[in-house]
N, C-alpha and C positions, 0 to 999 in steps of 0.2 A: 447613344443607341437606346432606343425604346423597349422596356420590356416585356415580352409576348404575354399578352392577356389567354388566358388562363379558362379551361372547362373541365368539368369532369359529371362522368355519368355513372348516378351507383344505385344498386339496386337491393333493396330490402326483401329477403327471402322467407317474409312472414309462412308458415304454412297454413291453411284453412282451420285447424283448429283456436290459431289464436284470434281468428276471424267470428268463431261462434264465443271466444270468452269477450270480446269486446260487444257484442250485439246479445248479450245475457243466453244466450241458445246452448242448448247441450250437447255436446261432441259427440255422442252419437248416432249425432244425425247425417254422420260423415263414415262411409265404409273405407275399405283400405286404400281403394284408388282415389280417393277424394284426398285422402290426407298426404299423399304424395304427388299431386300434382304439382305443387311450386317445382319440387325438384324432376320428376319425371316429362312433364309441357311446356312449366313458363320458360325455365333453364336454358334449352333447345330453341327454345323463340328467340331470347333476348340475344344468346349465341349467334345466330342466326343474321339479327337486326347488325351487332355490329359489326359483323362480314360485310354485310350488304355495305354498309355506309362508312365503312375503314377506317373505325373508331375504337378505343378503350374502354372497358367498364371494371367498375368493382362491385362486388360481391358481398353483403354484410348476411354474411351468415349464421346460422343458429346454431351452436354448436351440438345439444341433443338430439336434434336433427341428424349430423353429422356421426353419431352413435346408436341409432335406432333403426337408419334406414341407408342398405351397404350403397343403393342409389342415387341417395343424395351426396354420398361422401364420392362414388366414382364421378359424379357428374362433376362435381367440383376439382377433380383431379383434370379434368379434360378443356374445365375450364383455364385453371390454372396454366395447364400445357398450353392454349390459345392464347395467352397471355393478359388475364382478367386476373383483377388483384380480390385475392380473398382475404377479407376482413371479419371482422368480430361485430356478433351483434348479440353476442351474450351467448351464456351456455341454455337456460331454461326459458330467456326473452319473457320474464318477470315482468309486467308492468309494472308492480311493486318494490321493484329492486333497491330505489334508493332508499327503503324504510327497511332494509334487511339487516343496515348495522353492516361497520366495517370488516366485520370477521368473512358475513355472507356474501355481501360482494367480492370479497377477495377472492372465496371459493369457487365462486361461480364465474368470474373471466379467469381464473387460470384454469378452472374445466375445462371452457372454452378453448382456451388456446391450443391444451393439450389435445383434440378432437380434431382443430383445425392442423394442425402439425402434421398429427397423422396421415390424415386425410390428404394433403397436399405437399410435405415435406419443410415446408416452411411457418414460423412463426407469424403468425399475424402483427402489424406495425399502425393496424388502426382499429378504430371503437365507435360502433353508432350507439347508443340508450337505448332500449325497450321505449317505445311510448315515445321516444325522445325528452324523455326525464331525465337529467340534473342535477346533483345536486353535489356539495364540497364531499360527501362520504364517495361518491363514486367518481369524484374526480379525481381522490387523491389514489382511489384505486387505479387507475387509467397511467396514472404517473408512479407507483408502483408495478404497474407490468411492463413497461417502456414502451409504451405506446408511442407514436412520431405523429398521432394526431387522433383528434376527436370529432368527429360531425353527427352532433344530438344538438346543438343551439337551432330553436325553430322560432324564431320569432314572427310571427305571421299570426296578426289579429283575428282575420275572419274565421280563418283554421280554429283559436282556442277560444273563440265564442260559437262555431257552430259544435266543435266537441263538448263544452257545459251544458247546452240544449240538449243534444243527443243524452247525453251520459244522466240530466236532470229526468228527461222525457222515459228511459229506460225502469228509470225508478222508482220512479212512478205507477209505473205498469209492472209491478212488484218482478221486472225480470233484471236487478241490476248487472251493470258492465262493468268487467274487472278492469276495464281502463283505469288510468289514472290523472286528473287534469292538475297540470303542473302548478308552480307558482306563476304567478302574474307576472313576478319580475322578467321570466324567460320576453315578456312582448316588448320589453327593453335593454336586450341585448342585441349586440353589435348585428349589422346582416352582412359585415364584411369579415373577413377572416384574420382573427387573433388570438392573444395570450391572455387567458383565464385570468382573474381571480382566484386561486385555490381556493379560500373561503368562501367565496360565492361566484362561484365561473359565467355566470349570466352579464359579470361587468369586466371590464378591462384590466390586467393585472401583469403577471410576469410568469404565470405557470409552465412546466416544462412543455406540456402538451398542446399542441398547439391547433385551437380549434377552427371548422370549418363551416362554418353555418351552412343551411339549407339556402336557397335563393330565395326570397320575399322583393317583390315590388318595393323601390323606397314610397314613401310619406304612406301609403295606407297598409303598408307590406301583406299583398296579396301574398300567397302564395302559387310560386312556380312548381307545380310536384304533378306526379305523373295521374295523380288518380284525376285533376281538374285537366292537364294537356289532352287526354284522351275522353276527355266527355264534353268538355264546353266547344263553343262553334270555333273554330280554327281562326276569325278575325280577331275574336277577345281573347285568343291566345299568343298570335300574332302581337296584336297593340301591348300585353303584357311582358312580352317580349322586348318588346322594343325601348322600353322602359330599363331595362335592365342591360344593355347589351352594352351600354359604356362602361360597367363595371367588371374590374383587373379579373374578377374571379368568377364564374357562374357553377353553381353546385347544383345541378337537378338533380333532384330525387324520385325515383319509382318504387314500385312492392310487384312482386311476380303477377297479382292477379292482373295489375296494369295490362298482360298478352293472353287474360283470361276472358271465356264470356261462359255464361249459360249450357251452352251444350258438350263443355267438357268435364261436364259429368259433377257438377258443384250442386247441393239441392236447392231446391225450391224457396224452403225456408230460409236460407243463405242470402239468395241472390235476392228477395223480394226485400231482406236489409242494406244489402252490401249494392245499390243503384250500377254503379259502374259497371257490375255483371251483366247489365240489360244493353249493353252493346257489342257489337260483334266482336270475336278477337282479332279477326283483319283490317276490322277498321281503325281499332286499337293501334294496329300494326304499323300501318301505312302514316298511321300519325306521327307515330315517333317514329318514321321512319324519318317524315320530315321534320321533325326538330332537333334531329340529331342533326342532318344535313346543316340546319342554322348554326347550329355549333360548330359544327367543322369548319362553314364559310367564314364566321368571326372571331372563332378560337384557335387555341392551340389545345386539344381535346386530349389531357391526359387522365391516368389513374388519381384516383385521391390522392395514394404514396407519393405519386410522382409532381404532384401539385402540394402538397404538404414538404417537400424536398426542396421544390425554387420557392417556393413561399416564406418557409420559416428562420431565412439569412435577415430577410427586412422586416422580422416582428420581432 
């Protein structure tokens, strides 16, 4: 019997301020409805999305999110009841997190955890990275909170050379970005899903935790993520697609503002950095309305959990 090939769709619940730390901008250029959009608009959209198309998602949440705003924490409660898996995406979503030393990241996912608990009554069982940073000090943390999986491996070339440009061109223009650009090594790790390395989880190993990569294109590893699905022409996403659809496992990745445009209230100075805002959010919409559907048609479209569960018997 052949084994059901495998989807899952999950969504990064960056909120707009760490939108102005990555574009060097200063957060107060965001009032209070700005900075709870992810949870107050996107949430309700992606909800929404996959009603429509009788699909799964998760959740990588922020955990001080989760303790700042009672909004974000009920949303997440109703998402949970819908049956959307919330996950960890750190407590303070650090891009610097892997240079905090193991003391600091200890603190900061079991803050998390404890926020997401609350919030939804359950422990979280999985872990994105900030930035999608890496490194043995926060993998061994991930395998100290007992995490059942990890999806921060991005290996996707074009992704970590237009982010050096961005991040070089920022610096330039004396407004630098608290991003962080990883090692190199991540554009040589696996794009299929396995077992870490602890000392260096970017190569193949026997780690408890068992990682998820993001979807990349093989040989030039495009990236498959939601900020290129909803802005490029639908054929080059398509053919990108199609590339990829033999493979046991497809991980697409989104961030809230993927169901964001312009007139939901994001400023000027925001959206004139952040491109993707310059399109509408229904058209946004309608797109991943239809690529969810391709996943439906060639998958079996579970949570990460639940895809990290049949997965990690054969790694």
């Amino acid at each position: 019997m052949t084994a059901a090939r495998l989807a899952s769709i999950s969504v990064d619940l960056d909120s707009l301020p760490h939108y102005c730390r990555i574009h060097g901008l200063p957060e107060s250029l965001l009032d209070e409805r700005a900075r709870t959009l992810i949870h107050r608009v996107a949430v309700p959209r992606f909800l929404e999305l996959f009603a429509q198309v009788g699909v799964p998602g998760t959740f990588f949440v922020i955990g001080e999110d989760l303790e700042s705003d009672p909004g974000a924490a009920d949303g997440m409660r109703r998402a949970h009841a819908a049956g959307v898996e919330i996950a960890s995406h750190s407590h303070a979503h650090d891009y610097a997190l892997t240079r905090r030393g193991p003391a600091a990241i200890a603190e900061d996912l079991g803050r998390a955890d404890a926020a997401i608990e609350k919030a939804v009554g359950v422990r979280p069982v999985g872990f994105r990275a900030p930035g999608y940073t890496l490194n043995a000090d926060l993998y061994a943390a991930t395998v100290a909170q007992g995490y059942q999986y990890g999806s921060s491996a991005f290996p996707a070339a074009p992704y970590y050379a237009a982010k050096a440009a961005v991040m070089g061109a920022l610096a330039a223009l004396g407004r630098p970005s608290r991003s962080v650009l990883d090692t190199p090594r991540v554009l040589l790790a696996p794009r299929v899903p396995y077992r870490p390395d602890p000392a260096q989880p970017y190569r193949r190993g026997s780690g408890a935790v068992l990682e998820l990569p993001m979807t990349v294109t093989p040989v030039v590893r495009f990236p498959f993520i939601g900020t290129f699905a909803t802005t490029l022409p639908r054929g080059t996403m398509r053919a990108a697609y199609r590339t990829c659809r033999a493979d046991a496992f497809f991980n697409f990745e989104l961030h809230g503002v993927d169901v964001l445009d312009a007139t939901d209230g994001i400023p000027p100075e925001l959206v004139r950095q952040q491109r993707d805002l310059r399109v509408s959010a229904s058209k946004k919409q309608e797109r991943l309305r239809s690529i969810f559907q391709w996943l439906k048609d060639d998958f079996d479209v579970v949570t990460l959990r639940d895809a990290a569960g049949q997965l990690s018997a054969a790694l």
